[in-house]
N, C-alpha and C positions, 0 to 999 in steps of 0.2 A: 830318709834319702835312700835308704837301703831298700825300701818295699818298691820305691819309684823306679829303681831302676829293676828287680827284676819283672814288676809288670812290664818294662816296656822292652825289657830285651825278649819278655814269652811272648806280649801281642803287641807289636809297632804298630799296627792299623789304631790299635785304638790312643794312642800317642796326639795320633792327629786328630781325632773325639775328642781329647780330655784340652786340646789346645784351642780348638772353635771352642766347647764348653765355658772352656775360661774366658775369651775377648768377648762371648754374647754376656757372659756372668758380667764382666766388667762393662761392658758398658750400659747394662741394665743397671748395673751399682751407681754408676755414674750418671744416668735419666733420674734413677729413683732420688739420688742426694742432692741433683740438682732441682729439682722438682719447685716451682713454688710454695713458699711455705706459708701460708696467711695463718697468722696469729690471731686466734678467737678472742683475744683479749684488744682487739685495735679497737678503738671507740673515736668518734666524730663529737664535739660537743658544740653546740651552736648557742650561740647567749647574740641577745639583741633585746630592745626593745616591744613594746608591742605594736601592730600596724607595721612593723617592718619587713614582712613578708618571710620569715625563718620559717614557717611550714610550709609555706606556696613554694619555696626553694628549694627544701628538703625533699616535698613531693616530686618536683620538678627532676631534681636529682635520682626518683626512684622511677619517674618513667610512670608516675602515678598522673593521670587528669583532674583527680576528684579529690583533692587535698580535705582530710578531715581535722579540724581543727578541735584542739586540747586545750588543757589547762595546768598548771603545775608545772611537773615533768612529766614530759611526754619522751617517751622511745620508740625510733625505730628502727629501721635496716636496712642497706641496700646492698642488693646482686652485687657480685663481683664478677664482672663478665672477662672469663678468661678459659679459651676455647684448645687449651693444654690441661686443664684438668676437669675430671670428671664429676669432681663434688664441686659447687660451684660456693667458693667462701660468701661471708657477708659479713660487713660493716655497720657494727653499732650506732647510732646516733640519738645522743642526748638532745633533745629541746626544753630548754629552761624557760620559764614565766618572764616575762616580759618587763614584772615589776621585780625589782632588785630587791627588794623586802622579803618576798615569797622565793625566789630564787636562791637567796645567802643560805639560809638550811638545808636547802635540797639540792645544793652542791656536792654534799660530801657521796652521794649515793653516787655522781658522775665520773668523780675524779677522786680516787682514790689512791693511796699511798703506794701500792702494789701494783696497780695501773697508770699512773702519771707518765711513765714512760712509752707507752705505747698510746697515748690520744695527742688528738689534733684539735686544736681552737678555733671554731668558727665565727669571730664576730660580725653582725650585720647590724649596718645604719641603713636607714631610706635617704635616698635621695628627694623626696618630697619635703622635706625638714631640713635644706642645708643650711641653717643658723645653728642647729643639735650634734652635726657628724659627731666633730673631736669629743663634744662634752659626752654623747655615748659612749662614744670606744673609750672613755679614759675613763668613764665611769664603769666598764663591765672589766676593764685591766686590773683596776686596783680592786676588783671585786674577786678575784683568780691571783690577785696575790696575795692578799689576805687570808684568803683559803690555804695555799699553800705553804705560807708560813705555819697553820693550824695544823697541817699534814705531820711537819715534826720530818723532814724528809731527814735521811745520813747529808751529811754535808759531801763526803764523798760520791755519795751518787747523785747530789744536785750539780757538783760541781765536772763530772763527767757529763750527765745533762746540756750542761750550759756549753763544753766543748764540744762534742755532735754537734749543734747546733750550729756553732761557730766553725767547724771545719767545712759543715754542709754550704753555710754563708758563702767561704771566701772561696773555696773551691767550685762554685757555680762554673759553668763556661756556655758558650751559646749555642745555640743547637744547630747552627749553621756551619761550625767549625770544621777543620777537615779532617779531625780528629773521631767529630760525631758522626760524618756521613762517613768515614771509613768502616765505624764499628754498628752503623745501622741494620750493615748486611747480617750480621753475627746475631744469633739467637741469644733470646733476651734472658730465657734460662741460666744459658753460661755464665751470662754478667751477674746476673744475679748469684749463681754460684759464689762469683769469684768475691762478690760485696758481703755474702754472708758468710762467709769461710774465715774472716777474722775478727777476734773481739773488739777493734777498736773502731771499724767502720761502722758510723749508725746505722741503725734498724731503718730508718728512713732515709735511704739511697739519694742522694743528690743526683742532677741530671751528667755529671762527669762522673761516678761511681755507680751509674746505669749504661751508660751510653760507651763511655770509653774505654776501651779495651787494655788502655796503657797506664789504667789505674793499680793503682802498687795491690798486691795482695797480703802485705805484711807492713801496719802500720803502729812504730811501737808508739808507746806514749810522750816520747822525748821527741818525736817525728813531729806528731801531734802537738805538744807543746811549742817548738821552732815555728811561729806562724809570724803573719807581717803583720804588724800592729793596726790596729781597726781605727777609722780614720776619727776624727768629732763626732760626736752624735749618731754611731752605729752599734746596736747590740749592749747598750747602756742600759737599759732593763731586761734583760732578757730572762725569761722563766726557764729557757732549757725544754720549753715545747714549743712544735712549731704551730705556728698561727699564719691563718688566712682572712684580710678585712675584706670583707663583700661587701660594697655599694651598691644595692638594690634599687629597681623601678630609675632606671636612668633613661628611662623612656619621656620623664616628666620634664626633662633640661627645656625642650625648646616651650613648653606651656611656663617657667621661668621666668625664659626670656623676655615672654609678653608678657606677666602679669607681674613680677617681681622686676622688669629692667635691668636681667642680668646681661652681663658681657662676657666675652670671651676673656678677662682680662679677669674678673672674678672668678672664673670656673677654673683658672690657672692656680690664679691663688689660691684655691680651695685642694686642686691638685696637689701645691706644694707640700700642705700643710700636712695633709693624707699619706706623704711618700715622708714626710719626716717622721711622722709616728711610726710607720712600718719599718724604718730604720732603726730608731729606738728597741725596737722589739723581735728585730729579725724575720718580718713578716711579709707575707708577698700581698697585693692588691689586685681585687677586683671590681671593676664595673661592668653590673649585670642588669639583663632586662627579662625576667621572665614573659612578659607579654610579645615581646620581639625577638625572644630568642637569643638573646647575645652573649656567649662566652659562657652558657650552662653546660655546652659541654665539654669546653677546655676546664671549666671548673670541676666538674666531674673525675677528665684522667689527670687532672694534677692532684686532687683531694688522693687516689687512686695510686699516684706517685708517692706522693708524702707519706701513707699509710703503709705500704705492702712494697715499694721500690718498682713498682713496674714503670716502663719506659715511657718517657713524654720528652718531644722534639718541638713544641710549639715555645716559638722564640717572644720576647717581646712585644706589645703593641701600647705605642704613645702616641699612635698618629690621629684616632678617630675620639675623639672626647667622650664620647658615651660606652665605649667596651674597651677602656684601658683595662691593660695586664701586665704586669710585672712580676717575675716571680721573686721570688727571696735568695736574695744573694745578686742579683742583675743591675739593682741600683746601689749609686752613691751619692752621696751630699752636692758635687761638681752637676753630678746627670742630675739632679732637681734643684739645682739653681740656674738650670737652663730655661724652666720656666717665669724666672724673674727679670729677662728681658724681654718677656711681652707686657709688662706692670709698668703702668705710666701714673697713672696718679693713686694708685695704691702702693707698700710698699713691703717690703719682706718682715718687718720688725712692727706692722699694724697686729694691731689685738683683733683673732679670729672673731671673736664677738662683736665686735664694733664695724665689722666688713660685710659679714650677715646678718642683718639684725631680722628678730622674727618679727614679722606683719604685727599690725595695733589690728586685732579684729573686735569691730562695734558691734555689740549685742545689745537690744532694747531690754530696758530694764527692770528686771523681773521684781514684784514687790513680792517674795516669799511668806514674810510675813501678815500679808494681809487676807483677812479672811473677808468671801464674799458671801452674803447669808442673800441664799434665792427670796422673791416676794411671794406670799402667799396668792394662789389662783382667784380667789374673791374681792381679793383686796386690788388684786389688778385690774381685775373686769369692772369691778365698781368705779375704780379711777375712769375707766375706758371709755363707760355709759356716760359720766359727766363731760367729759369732754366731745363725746358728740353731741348731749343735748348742747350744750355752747355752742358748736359748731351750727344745729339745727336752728334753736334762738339765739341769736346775738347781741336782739335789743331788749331781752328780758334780763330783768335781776333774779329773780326767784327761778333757780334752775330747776328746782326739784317738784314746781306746779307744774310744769310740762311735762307731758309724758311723750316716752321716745316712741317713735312712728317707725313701724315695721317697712322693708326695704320696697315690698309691693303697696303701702302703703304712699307711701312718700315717691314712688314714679307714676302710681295711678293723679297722684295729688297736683304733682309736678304737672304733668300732660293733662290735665285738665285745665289748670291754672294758664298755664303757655296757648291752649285754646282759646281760653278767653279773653285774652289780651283784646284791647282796641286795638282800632288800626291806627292810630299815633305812637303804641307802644309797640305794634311789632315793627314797624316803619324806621326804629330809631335805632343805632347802633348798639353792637353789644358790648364794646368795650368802652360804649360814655354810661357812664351813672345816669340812675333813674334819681332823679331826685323827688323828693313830692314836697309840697307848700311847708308841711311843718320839718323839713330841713332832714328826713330821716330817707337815707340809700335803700336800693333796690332790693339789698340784701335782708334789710328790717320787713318789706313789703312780703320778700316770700317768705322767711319765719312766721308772719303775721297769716299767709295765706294757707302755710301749713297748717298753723293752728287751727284755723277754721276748717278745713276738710277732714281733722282730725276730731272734733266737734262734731260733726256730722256724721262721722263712722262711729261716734262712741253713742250717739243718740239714737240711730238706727237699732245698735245693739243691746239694747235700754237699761246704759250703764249710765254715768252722772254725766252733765253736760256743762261744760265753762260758760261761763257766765259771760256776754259781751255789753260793754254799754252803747249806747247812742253814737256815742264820739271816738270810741275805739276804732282803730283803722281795723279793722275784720269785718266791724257791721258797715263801716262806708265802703269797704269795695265789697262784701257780700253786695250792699243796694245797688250798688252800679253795674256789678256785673251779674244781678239777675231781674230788674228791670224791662221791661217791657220796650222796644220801640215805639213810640210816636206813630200812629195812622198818618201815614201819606194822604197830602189834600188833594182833589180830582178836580182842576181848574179846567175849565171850558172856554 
């Protein structure tokens, strides 16, 4: 004190130096502590099924077109776009296996004991599957609580956990309020100042401990504990993380409608069912469409909010059935049993399973067991040659005395034969039978007339010659049809 005053009584001039020095010091101390502070350790974890679209969403989330698709665990990250600081953070995200066998091991690398308090739960079902929703979600829930039981947590830090949560729950307020549009004008720094300036307000800022300016900055744990009793069936399981259900490819509702016969009255019910789960677990609800864009990127700055407290003013939406949003803390049991006065012949206490039942789909019946042994290529062709000599004779027995007549054989043979027809036989129709005296078809006549022109190509070629008799039909129409005409008589 003693130095202070004689510098200022030998230089006053620089009094008023040392006093701008201090309000620029101060409130550069004050930019610097207010600063965003993203924690390198915040993690996304996303668990779903497979075919549920948890990459295409994730990519979608990073601004990526060309989603490349993993296996196992998969990691990635996304920007943190925030145009006050100069390093731009980034958010971890886990993608788990699809099948819960391969996922249950490779849990612990996600969610670990030192980090559980700083991740977010992403679960996703498809909408192309609404007979699976619940059995999904309740199937990847109890798969993250099993885990966490394994974690071995302090009971006192689960049980702080589970209060953040619940204060962030009841404390929700709507971002239309005139509480929010008063403090919208106010920089989001401050607020964020004032939410992380005391140990009791979560790391993950609800939208009245971002938004609202008249949020206390000293909240002891006796504050904390004084809360209004949580109503039936809200925050009855809660892990103490927060959790986001994404309903994926809700593009498919009206393809549903046509080929499943759903109604409006189903898709309610299905609603209900989905906002009672999220109440059980303190979780907020989305229905998204990557192909049409819907609500990816309110899913974005509220994933965005939930992780790091930056500000999100986007209120509610129940009214368009394909991009509901709800966040966490906005519904109650009353507000979704609002949808049970559109249910006329379904009813609130029907078994989800029994409301959607999955398709019987017919598949033709595969004999796996049977083996088919190919036929060998000679054995085939052999069959082949018999069955055209048959075709070629059909009133001989003995198939294997005829020999089969080459293709230019058998048109040269044909077209001779059709030449020589008399003119009683071209004269007659072609779809009446030829009959001849000893009772045998026209079709015996040409076998019989092939044979003999092929008898005469083998003799020519002075190979062996079939033998004809007398009374065989080949020597009576050879005689007939090489015969001589009758001289014409010259009457005067």
């Amino acid at each position: 004190m003693t130095n202070q005053t004689v510098v200022g009584e030998s230089l006053p001039s620089v009094d008023n130096t040392d006093e701008k020095q201090g309000i620029w010091a101060s409130i550069l101390h004050d930019v610097k502590s207010s600063t965003k502070k993203a924690p390198t350790t915040k993690s996304l974890v996303v668990l779903g099924d497979n075919e549920s679209g948890r990459t295409t969403l994730v990519a979608k989330l990073q601004g990526n077109e060309d989603p490349k698709r993993g296996a196992g665990l998969e990691y990635h990250y996304i920007d943190i776009k925030d145009d006050d600081r100069d390093d731009t953070p980034k958010l971890g995200v886990w993608i788990l296996d699809g099948d819960i066998v391969c996922s249950s091991p490779l849990l612990k690398f996600a969610i670990k004991s030192d980090t559980v308090e700083n991740t977010v739960l992403v679960l996703v079902a498809s909408m192309t599957q609404p007979w699976s929703l619940l059995s999904t979600l309740k199937k990847w829930v109890t798969l993250i609580d099993e885990h966490i039981e394994r974690l071995k947590i302090d009971s006192t830090c689960l049980r702080e956990m589970r209060d953040r949560l619940q204060y962030d729950f009841q404390h929700y307020t709507e971002p239309n309020d005139s509480s929010i549009m008063t403090a919208s004008s106010s920089s989001s720094t401050t607020t964020i100042k004032n939410g992380t300036s005391t140990g009791r307000i979560p790391n993950s800022l609800s939208s009245i401990s971002i938004a609202s300016t008249t949020t206390p900055t000293n909240i002891n744990i006796n504050e904390d504990q004084i809360v209004l009793p949580l109503p039936d069936g809200v925050l009855t399981k809660s892990f103490g993380i927060p959790i986001i259900v994404v309903i994926t490819k809700c593009d498919v509702m009206p393809t549903l409608e046509k080929e499943n016969d759903y109604k409006d009255e189903q898709f309610d019910f299905m609603q209900y069912h989905l906002r009672k789960f999220c109440l059980e677990y303190g979780a907020a609800l989305f229905y998204t469409s990557v192909k049409e864009k819907k609500n990816i990127d309110k899913l974005y700055r509220y994933i965005i909010h939930k992780c790091y407290g930056y500000s999100f003013h986007s209120p509610a939406a129940i009214v368009e059935r394909d991009s509901i949003f709800i966040p966490a803390g906005w519904d109650n049991p009353k507000k979704a049993e609002i949808l049970l006065e559109n249910l006329h012949r379904l009813k609130s206490t029907d078994n989800y399973s029994d409301v959607f039942v999955k398709p019987v789909v017919r598949r033709p019946l595969q004999r796996d067991n049977e083996t088919v042994t190919a036929e060998d290529d000679q054995e085939f062709l052999s069959r082949l040659q018999l069955t055209l000599n048959r075709a070629a004779s059909p009133g001989r027995n003995d198939e294997n005395s005829t020999p089969v007549l080459t293709r230019n054989a058998m048109t040269s043979g044909v077209s001779s034969g059709m030449g020589s027809q008399t003119p009683s036989m071209a004269g007659r129709p072609r779809n009446q039978p030829n009959v001849t005296p000893g009772g045998t078809s026209t079709a015996a006549n040409e076998g019989a007339l092939a044979n003999f022109f092929n008898s005469l190509l083998t003799r020519k070629s002075g190979g062996p010659v079939t033998p004809t008799t007398a009374n065989s039909p080949a020597t009576q129409r050879q005689s007939k049809q090489f015969a001589l005409p009758p001289r014409p008589s010259i009457t005067r």
